[in-house]
MOPAC internal coordinates of N, CA, C and O (Angstrom, degrees):
PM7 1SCF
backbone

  N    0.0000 0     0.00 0     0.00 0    0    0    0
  C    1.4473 1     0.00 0     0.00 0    1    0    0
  C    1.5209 1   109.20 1     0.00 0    2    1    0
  O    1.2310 1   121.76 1   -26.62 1    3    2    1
  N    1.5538 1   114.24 1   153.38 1    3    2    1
  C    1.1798 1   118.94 1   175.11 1    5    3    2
  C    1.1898 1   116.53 1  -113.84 1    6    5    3
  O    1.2310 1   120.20 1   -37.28 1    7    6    5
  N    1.4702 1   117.22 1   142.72 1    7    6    5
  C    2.1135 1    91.18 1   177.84 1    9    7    6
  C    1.7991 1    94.92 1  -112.05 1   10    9    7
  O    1.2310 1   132.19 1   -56.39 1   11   10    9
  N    1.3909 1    94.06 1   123.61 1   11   10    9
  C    1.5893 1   100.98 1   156.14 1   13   11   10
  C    1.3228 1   144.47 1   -74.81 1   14   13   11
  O    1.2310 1   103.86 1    -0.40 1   15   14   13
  N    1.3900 1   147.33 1   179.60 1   15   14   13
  C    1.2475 1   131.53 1   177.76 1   17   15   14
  C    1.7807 1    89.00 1  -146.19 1   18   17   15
  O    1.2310 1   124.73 1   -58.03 1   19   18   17
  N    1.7537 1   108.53 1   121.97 1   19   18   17
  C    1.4426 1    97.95 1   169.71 1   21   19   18
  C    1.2130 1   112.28 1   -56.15 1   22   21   19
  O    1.2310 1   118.29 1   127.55 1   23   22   21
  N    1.4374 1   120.86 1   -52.45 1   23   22   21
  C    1.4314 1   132.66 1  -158.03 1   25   23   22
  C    1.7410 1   106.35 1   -71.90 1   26   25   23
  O    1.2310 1   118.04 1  -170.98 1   27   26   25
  N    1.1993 1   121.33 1     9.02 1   27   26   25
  C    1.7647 1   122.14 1   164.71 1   29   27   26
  C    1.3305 1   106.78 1  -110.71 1   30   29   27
  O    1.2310 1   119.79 1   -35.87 1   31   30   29
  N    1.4090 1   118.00 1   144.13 1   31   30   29
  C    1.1693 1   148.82 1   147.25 1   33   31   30
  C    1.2877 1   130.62 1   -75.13 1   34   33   31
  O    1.2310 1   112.46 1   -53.47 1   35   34   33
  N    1.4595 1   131.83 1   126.53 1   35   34   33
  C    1.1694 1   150.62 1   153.81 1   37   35   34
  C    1.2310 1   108.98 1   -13.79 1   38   37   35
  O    1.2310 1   105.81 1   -46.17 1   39   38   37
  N    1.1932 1   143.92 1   133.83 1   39   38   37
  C    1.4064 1   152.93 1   173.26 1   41   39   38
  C    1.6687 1    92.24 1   -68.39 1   42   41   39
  O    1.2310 1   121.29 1   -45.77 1   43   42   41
  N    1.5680 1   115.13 1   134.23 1   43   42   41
  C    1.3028 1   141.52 1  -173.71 1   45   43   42
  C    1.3625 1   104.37 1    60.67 1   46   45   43
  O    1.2310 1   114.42 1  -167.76 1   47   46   45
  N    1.3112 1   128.18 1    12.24 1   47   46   45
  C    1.6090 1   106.35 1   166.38 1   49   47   46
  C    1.1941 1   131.61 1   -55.08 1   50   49   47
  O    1.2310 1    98.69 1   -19.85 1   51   50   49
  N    1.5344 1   155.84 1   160.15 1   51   50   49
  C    1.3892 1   158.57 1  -166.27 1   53   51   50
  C    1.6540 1    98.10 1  -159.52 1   54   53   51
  O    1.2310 1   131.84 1   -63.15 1   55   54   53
  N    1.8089 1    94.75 1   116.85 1   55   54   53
  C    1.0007 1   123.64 1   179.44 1   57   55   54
  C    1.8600 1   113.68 1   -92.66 1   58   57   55
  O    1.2310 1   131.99 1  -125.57 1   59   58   57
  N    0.8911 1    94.44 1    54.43 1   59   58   57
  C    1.8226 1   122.65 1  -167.09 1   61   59   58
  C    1.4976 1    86.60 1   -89.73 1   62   61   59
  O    1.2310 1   121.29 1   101.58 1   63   62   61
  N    1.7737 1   115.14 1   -78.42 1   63   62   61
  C    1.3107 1   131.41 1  -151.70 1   65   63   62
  C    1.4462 1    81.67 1   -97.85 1   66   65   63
  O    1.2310 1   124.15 1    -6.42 1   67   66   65
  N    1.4873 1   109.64 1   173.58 1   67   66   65
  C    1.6337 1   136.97 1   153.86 1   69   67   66
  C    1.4784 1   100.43 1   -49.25 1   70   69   67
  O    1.2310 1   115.30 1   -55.77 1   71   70   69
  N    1.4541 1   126.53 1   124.23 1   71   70   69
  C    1.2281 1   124.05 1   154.37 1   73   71   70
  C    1.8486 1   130.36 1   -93.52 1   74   73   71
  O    1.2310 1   120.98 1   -58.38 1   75   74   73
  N    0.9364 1   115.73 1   121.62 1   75   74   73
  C    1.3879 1   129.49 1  -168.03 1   77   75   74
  C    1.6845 1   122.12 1  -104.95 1   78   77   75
  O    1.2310 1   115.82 1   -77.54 1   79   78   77
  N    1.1837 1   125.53 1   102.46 1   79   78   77
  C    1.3521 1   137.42 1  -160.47 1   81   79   78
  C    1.7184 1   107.09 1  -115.53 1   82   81   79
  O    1.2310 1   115.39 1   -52.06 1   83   82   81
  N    1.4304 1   126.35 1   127.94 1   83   82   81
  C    1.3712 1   120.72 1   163.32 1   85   83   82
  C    1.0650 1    94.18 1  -103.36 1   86   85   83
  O    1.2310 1   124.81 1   -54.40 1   87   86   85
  N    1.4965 1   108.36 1   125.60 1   87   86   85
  C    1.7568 1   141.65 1   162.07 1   89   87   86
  C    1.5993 1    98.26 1   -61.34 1   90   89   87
  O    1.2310 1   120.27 1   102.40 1   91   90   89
  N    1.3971 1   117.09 1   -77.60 1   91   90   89
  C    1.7469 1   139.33 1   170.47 1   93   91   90
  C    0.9851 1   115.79 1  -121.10 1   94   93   91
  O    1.2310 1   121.83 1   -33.19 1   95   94   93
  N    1.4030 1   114.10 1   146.81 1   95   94   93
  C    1.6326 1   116.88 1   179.10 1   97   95   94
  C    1.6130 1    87.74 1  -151.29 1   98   97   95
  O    1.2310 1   121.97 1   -41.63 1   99   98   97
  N    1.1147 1   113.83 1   138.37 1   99   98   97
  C    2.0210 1   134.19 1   166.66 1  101   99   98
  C    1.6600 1   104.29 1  -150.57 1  102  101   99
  O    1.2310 1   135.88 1    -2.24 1  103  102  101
  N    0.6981 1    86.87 1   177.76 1  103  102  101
  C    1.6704 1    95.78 1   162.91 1  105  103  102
  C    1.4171 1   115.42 1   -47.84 1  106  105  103
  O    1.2310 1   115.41 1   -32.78 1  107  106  105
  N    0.8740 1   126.32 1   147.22 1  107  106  105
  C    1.1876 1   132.90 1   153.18 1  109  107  106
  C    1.4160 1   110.72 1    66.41 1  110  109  107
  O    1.2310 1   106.34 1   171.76 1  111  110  109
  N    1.6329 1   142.98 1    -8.24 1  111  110  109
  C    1.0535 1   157.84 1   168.48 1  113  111  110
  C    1.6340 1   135.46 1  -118.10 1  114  113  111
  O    1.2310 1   119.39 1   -87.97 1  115  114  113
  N    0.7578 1   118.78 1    92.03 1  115  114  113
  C    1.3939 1   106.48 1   172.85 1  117  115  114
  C    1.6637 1   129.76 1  -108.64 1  118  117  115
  O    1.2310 1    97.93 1   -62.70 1  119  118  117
  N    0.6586 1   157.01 1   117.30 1  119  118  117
  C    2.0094 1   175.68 1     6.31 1  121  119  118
  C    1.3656 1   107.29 1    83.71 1  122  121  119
  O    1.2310 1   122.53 1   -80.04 1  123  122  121
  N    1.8862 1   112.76 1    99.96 1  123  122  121
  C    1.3002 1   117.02 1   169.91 1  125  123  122
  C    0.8815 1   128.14 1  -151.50 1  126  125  123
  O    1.2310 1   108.09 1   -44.40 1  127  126  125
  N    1.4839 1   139.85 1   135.60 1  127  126  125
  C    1.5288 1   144.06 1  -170.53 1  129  127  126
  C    1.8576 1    98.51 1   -85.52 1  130  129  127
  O    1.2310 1   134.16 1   -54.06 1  131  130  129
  N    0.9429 1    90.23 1   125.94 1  131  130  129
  C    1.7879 1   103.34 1  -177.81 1  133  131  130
  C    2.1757 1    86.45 1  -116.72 1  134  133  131
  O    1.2310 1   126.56 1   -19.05 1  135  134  133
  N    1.6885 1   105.00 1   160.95 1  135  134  133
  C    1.0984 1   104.25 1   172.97 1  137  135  134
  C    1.6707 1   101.36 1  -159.07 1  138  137  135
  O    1.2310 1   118.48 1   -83.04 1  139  138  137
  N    1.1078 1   120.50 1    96.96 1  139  138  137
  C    1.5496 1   126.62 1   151.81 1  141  139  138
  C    1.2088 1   141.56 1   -48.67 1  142  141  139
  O    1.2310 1   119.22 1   -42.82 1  143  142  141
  N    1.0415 1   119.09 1   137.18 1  143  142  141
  C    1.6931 1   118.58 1  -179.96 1  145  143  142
  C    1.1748 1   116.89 1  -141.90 1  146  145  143
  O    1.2310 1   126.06 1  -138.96 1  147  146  145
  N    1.6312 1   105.96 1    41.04 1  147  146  145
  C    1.7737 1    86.83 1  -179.67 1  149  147  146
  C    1.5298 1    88.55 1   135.21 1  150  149  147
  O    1.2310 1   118.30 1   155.55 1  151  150  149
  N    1.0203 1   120.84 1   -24.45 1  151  150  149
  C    1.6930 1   129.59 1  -155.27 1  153  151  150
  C    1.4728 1   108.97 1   -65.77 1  154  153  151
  O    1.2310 1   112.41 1   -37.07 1  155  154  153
  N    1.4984 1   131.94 1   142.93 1  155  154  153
  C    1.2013 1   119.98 1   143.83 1  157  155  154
  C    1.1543 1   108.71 1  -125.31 1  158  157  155
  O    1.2310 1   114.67 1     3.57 1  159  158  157
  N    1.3760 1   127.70 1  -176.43 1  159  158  157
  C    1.3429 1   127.06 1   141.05 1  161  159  158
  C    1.5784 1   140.98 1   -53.12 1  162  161  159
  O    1.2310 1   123.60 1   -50.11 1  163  162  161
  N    1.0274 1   110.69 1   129.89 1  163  162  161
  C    1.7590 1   118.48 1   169.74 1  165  163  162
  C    1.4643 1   107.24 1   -13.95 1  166  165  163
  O    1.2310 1   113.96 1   -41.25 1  167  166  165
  N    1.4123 1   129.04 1   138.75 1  167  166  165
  C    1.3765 1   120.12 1   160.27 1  169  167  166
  C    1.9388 1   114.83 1   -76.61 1  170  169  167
  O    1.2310 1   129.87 1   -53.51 1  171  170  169
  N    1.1971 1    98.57 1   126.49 1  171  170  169
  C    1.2219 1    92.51 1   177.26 1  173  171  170
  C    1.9628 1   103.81 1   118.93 1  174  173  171
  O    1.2310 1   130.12 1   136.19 1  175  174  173
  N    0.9878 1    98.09 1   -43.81 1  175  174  173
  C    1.7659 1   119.88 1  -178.01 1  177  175  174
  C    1.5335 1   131.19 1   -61.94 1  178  177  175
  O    1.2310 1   115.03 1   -89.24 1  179  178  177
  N    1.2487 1   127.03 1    90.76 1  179  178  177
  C    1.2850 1   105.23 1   179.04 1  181  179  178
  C    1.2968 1   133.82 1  -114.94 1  182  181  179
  O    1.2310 1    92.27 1   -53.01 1  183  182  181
  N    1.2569 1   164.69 1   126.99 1  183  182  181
  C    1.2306 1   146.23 1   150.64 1  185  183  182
  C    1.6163 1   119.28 1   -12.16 1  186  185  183
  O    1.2310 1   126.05 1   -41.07 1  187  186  185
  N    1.4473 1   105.98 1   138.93 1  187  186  185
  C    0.9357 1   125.64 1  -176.07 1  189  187  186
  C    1.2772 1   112.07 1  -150.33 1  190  189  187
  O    1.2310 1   103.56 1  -116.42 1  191  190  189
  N    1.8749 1   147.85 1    63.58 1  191  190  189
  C    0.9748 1   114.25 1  -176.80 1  193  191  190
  C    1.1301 1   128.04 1  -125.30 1  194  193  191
  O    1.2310 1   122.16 1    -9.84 1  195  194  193
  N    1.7015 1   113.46 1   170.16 1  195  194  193
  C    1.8802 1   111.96 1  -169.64 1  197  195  194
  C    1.9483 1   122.37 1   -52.61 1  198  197  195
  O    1.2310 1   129.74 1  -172.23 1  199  198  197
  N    1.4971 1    98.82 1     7.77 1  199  198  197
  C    1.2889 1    97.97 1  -157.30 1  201  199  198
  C    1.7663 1   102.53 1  -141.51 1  202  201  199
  O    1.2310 1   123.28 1   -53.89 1  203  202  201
  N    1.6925 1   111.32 1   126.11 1  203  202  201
  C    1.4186 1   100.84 1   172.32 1  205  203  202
  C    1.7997 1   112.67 1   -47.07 1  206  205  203
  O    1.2310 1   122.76 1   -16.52 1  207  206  205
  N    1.4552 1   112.32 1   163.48 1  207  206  205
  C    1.4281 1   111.72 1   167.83 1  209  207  206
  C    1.7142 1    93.42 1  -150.96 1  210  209  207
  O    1.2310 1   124.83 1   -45.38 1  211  210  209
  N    1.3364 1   108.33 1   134.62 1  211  210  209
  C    1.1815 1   127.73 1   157.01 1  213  211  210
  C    1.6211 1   123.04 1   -99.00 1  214  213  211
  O    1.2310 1   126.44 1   -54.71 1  215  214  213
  N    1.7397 1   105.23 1   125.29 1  215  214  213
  C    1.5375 1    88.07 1  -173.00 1  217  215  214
  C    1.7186 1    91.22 1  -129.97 1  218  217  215
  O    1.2310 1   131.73 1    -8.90 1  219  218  217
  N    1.5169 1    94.96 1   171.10 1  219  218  217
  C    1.7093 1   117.63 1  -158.18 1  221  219  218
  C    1.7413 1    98.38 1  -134.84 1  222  221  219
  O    1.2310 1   119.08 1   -75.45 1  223  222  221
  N    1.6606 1   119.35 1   104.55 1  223  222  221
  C    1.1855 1   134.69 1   174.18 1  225  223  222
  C    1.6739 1    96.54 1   -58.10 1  226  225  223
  O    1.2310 1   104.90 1   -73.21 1  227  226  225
  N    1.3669 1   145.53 1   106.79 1  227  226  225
  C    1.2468 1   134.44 1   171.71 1  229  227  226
  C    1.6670 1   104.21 1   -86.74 1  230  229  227
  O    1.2310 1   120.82 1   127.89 1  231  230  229
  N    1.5864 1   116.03 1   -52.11 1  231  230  229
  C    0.9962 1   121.06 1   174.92 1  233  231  230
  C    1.6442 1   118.48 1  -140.43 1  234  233  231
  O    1.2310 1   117.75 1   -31.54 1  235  234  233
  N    1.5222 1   121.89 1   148.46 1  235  234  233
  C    1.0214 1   132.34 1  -168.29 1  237  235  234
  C    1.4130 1   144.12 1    93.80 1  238  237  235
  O    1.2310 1   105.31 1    48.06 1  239  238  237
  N    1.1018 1   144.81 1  -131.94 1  239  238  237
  C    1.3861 1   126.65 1   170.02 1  241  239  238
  C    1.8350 1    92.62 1  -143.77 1  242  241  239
  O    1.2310 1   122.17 1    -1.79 1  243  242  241
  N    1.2028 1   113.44 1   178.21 1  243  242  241
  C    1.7793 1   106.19 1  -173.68 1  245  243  242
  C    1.9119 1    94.04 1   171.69 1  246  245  243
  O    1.2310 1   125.05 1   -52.82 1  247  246  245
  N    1.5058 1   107.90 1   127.18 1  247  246  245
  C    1.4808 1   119.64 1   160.21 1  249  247  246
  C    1.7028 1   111.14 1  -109.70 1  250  249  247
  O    1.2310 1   130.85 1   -46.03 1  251  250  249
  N    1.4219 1    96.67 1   133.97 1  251  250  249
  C    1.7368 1   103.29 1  -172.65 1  253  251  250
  C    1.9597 1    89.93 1  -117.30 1  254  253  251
  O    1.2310 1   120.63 1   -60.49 1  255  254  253
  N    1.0797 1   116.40 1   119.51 1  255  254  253
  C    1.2636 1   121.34 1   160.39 1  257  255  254
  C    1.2612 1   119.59 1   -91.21 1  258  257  255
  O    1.2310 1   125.24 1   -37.63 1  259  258  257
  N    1.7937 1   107.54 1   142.37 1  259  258  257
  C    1.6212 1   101.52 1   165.51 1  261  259  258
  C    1.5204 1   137.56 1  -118.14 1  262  261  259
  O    1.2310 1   111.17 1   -14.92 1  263  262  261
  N    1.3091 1   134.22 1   165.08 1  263  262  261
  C    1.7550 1   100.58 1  -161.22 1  265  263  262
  C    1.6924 1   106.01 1   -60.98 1  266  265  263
  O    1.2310 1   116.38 1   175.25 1  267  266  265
  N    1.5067 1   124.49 1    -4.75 1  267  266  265
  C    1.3074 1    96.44 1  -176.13 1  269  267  266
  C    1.5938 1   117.88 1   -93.46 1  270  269  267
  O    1.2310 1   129.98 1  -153.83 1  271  270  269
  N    1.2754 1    98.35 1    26.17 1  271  270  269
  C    1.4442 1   104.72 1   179.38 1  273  271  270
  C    1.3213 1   125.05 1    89.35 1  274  273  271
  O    1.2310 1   121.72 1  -172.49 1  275  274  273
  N    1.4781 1   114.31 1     7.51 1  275  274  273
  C    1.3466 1   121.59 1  -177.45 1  277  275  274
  C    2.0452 1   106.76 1   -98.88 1  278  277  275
  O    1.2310 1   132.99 1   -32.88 1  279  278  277
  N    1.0239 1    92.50 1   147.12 1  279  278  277
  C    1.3738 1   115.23 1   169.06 1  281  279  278
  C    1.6184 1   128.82 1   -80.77 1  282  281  279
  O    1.2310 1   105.51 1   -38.21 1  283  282  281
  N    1.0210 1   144.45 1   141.79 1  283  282  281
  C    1.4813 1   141.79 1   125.42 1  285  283  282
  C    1.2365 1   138.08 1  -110.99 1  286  285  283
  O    1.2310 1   109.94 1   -91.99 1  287  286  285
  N    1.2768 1   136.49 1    88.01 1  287  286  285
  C    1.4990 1   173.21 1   138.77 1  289  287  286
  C    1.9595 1    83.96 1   -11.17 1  290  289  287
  O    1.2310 1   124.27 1   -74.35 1  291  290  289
  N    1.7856 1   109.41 1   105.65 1  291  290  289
  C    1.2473 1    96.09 1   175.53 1  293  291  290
  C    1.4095 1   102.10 1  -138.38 1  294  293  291
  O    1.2310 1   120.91 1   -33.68 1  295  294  293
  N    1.7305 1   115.87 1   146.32 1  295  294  293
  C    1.3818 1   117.91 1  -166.10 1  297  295  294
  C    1.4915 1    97.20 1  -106.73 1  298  297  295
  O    1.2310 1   118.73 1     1.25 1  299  298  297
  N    1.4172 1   120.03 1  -178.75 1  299  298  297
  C    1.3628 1   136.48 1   163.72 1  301  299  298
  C    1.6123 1    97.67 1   -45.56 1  302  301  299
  O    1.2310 1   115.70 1   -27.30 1  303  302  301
  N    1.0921 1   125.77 1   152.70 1  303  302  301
  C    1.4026 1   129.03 1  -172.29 1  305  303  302
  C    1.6171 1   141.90 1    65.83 1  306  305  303
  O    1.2310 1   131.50 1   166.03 1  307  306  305
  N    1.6221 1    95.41 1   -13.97 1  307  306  305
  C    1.2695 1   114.60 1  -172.69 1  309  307  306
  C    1.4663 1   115.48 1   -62.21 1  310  309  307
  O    1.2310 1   113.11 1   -13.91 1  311  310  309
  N    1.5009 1   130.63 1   166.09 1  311  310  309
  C    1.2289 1   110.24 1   179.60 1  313  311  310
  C    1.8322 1    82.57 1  -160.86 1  314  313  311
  O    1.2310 1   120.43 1   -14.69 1  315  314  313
  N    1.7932 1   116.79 1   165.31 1  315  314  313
  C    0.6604 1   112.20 1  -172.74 1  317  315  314
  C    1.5513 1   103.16 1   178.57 1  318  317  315
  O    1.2310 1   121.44 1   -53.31 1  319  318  317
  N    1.7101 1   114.85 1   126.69 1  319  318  317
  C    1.2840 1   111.15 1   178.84 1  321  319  318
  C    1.9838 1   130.02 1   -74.26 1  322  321  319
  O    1.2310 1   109.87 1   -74.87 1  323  322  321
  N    0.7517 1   136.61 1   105.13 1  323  322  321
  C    1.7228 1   116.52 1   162.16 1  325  323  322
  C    1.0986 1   128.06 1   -84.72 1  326  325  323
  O    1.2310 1   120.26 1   -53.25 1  327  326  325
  N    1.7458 1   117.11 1   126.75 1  327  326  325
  C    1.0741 1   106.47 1   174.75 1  329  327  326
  C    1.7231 1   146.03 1   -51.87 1  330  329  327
  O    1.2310 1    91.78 1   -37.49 1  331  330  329
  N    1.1545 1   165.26 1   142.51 1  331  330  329
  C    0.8893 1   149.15 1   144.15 1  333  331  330
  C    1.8069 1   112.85 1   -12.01 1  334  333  331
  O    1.2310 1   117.48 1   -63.11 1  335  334  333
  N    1.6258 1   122.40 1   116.89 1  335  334  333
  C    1.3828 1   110.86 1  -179.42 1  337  335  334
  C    1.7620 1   115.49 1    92.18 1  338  337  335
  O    1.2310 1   119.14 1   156.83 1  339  338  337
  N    1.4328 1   119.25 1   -23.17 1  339  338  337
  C    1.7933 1   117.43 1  -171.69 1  341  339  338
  C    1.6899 1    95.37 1   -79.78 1  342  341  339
  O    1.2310 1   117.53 1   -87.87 1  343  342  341
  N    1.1248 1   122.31 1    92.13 1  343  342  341
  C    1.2941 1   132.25 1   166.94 1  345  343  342
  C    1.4844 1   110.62 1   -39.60 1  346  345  343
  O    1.2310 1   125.53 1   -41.16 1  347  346  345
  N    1.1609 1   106.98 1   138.84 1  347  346  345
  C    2.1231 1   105.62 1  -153.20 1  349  347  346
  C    1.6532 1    99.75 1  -151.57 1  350  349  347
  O    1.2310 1   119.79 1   -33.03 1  351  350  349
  N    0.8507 1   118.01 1   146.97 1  351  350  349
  C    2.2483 1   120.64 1   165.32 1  353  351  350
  C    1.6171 1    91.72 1  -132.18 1  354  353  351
  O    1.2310 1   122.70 1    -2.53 1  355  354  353
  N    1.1071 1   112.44 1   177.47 1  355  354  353
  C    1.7395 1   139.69 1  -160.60 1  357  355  354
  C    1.8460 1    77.50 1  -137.42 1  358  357  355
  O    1.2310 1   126.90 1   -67.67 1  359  358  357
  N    1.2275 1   104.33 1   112.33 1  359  358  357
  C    1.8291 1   103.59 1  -176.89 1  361  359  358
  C    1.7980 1    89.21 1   -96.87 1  362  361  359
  O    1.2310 1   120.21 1   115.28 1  363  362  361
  N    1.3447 1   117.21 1   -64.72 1  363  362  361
  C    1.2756 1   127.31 1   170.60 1  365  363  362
  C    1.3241 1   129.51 1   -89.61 1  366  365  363
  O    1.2310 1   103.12 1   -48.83 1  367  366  365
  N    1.5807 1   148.60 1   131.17 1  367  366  365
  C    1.1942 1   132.09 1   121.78 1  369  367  366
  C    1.6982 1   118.75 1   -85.25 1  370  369  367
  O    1.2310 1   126.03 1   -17.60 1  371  370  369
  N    0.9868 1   106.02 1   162.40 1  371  370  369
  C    1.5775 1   114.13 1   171.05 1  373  371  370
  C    1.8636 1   102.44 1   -83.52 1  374  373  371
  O    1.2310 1   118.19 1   -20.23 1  375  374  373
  N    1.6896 1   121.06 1   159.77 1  375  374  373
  C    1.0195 1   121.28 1   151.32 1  377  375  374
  C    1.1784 1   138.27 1  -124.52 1  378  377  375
  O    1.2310 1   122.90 1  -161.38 1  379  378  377
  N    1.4425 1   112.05 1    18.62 1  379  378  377
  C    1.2893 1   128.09 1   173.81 1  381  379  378
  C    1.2899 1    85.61 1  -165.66 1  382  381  379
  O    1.2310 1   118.57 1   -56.80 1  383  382  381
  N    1.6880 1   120.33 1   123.20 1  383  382  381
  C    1.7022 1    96.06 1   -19.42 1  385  383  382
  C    1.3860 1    93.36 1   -93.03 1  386  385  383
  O    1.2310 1   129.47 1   -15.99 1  387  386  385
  N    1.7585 1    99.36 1   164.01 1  387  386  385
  C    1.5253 1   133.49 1   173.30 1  389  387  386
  C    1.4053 1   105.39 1   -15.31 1  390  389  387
  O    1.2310 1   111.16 1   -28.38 1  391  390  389
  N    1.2838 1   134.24 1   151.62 1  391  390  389
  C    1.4367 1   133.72 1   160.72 1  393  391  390
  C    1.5759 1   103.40 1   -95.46 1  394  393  391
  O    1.2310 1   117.56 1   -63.28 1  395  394  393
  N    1.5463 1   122.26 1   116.72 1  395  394  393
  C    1.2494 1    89.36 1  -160.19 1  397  395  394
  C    1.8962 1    79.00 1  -115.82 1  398  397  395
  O    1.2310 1   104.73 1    -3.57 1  399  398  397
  N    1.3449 1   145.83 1   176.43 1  399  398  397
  C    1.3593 1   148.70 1  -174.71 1  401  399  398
  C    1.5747 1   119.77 1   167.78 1  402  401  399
  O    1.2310 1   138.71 1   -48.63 1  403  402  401
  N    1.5811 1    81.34 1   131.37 1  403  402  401
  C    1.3906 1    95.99 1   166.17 1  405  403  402
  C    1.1603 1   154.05 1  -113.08 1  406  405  403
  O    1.2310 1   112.54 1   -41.26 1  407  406  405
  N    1.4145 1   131.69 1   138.74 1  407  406  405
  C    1.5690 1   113.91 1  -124.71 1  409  407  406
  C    1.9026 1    86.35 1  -136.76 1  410  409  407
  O    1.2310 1   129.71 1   -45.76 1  411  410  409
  N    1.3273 1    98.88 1   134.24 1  411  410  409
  C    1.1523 1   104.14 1   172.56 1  413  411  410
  C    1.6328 1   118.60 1  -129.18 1  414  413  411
  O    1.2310 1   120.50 1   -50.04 1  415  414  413
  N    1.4894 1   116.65 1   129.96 1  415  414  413
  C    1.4802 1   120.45 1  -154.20 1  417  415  414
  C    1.4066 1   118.57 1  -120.49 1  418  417  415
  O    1.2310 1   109.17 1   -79.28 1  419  418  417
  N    1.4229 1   137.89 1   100.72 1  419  418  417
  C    1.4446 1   141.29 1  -177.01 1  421  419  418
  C    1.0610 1    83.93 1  -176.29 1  422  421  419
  O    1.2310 1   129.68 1    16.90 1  423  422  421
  N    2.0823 1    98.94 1  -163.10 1  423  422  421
  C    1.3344 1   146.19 1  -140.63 1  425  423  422
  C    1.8278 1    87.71 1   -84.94 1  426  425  423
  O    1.2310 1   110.17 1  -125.55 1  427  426  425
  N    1.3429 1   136.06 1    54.45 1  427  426  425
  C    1.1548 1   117.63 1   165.39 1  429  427  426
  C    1.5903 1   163.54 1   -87.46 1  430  429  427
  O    1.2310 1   134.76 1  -177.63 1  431  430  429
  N    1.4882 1    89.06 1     2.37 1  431  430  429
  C    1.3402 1   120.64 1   176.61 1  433  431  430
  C    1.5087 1   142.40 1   -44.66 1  434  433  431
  O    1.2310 1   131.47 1   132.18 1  435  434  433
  N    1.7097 1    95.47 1   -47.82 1  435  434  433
  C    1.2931 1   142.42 1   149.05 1  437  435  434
  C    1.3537 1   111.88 1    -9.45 1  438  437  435
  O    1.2310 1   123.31 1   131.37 1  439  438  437
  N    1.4695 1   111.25 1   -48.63 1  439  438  437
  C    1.2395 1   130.48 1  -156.62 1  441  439  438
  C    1.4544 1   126.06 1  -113.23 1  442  441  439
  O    1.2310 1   120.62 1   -24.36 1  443  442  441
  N    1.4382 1   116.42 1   155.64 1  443  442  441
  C    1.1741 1   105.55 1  -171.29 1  445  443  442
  C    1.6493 1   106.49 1  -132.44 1  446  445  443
  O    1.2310 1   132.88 1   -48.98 1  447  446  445
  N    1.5523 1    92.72 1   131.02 1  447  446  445
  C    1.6047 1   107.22 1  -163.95 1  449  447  446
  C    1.6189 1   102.41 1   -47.19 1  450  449  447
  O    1.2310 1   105.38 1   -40.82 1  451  450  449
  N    1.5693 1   144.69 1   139.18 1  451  450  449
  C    1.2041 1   170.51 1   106.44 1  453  451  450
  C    1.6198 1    94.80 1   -12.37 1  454  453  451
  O    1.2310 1   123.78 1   -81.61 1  455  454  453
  N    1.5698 1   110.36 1    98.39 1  455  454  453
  C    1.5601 1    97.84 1   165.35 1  457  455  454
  C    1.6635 1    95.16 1  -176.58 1  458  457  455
  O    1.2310 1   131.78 1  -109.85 1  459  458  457
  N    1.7874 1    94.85 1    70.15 1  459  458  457
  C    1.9974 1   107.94 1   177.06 1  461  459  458
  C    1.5541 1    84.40 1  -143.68 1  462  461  459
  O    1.2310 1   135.10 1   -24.63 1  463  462  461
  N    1.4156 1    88.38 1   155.37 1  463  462  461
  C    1.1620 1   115.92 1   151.65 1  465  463  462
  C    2.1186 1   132.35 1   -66.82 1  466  465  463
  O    1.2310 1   137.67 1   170.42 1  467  466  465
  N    0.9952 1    83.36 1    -9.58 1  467  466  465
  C    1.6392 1    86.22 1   166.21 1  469  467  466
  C    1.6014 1   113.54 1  -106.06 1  470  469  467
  O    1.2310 1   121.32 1   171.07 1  471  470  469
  N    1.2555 1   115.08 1    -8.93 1  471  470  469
  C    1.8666 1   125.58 1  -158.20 1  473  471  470
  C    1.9784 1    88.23 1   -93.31 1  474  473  471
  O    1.2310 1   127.71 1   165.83 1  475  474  473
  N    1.0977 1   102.77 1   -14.17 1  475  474  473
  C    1.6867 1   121.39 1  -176.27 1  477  475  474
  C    1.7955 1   110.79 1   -43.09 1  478  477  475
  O    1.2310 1   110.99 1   -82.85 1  479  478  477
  N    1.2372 1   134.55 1    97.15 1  479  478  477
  C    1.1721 1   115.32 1   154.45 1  481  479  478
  C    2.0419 1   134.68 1   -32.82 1  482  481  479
  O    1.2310 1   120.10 1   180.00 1  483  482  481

């Protein structure tokens, strides 16, 4: 086993561009630390993809727009499903500090987020 640290970087990384890391990748799943600094999306550009993704604000602040004109205003901790197909942009990241998030990509829809007090181990 290896132990990772979200909050470390790869020796020679450059936080210039968006950095993009696969945690896991198989079929049908993928697990990745993405990290912003400032970044948005292209004007004009949006996501579109074949696959739900759930992402997790770990650190920083971050607005995800969608084509219907709605916003999401997201803090450190935030978390939030997309459907497979909800056309979306990253309008803001923060860069101090880093936006750092983790994004998890498949069949997730299916499902229904765990968040009671009886669902409690």
């Amino acid at each position: 086993m290896k132990i990772c640290n979200i909050f470390e970087l790869p020796a020679g990384v450059s936080l210039e561009k968006e950095f993009f890391e696969d945690i896991i990748k198989k079929p049908g799943l993928l697990i990745e630390r993405i990290i912003s600094t400032g970044q948005d999306t292209p004007a004009g550009e949006w996501y579109d993809q074949e696959w739900d993704e759930w992402v997790l604000l770990i650190s920083g602040d971050a607005v995800l727009k969608f084509d219907d004109d709605t916003q999401a205003a997201l803090k450190a901790g935030d978390y939030l499903l997309i459907p497979a197909h909800c056309r979306h942009r990253v309008e803001m990241t923060s860069s101090e500090p880093p936006c750092i998030w983790l994004a998890v990509h498949g069949q997730l829809t299916n499902y229904e987020p765990v968040n009671s007090d009886e669902n409690k181990i």
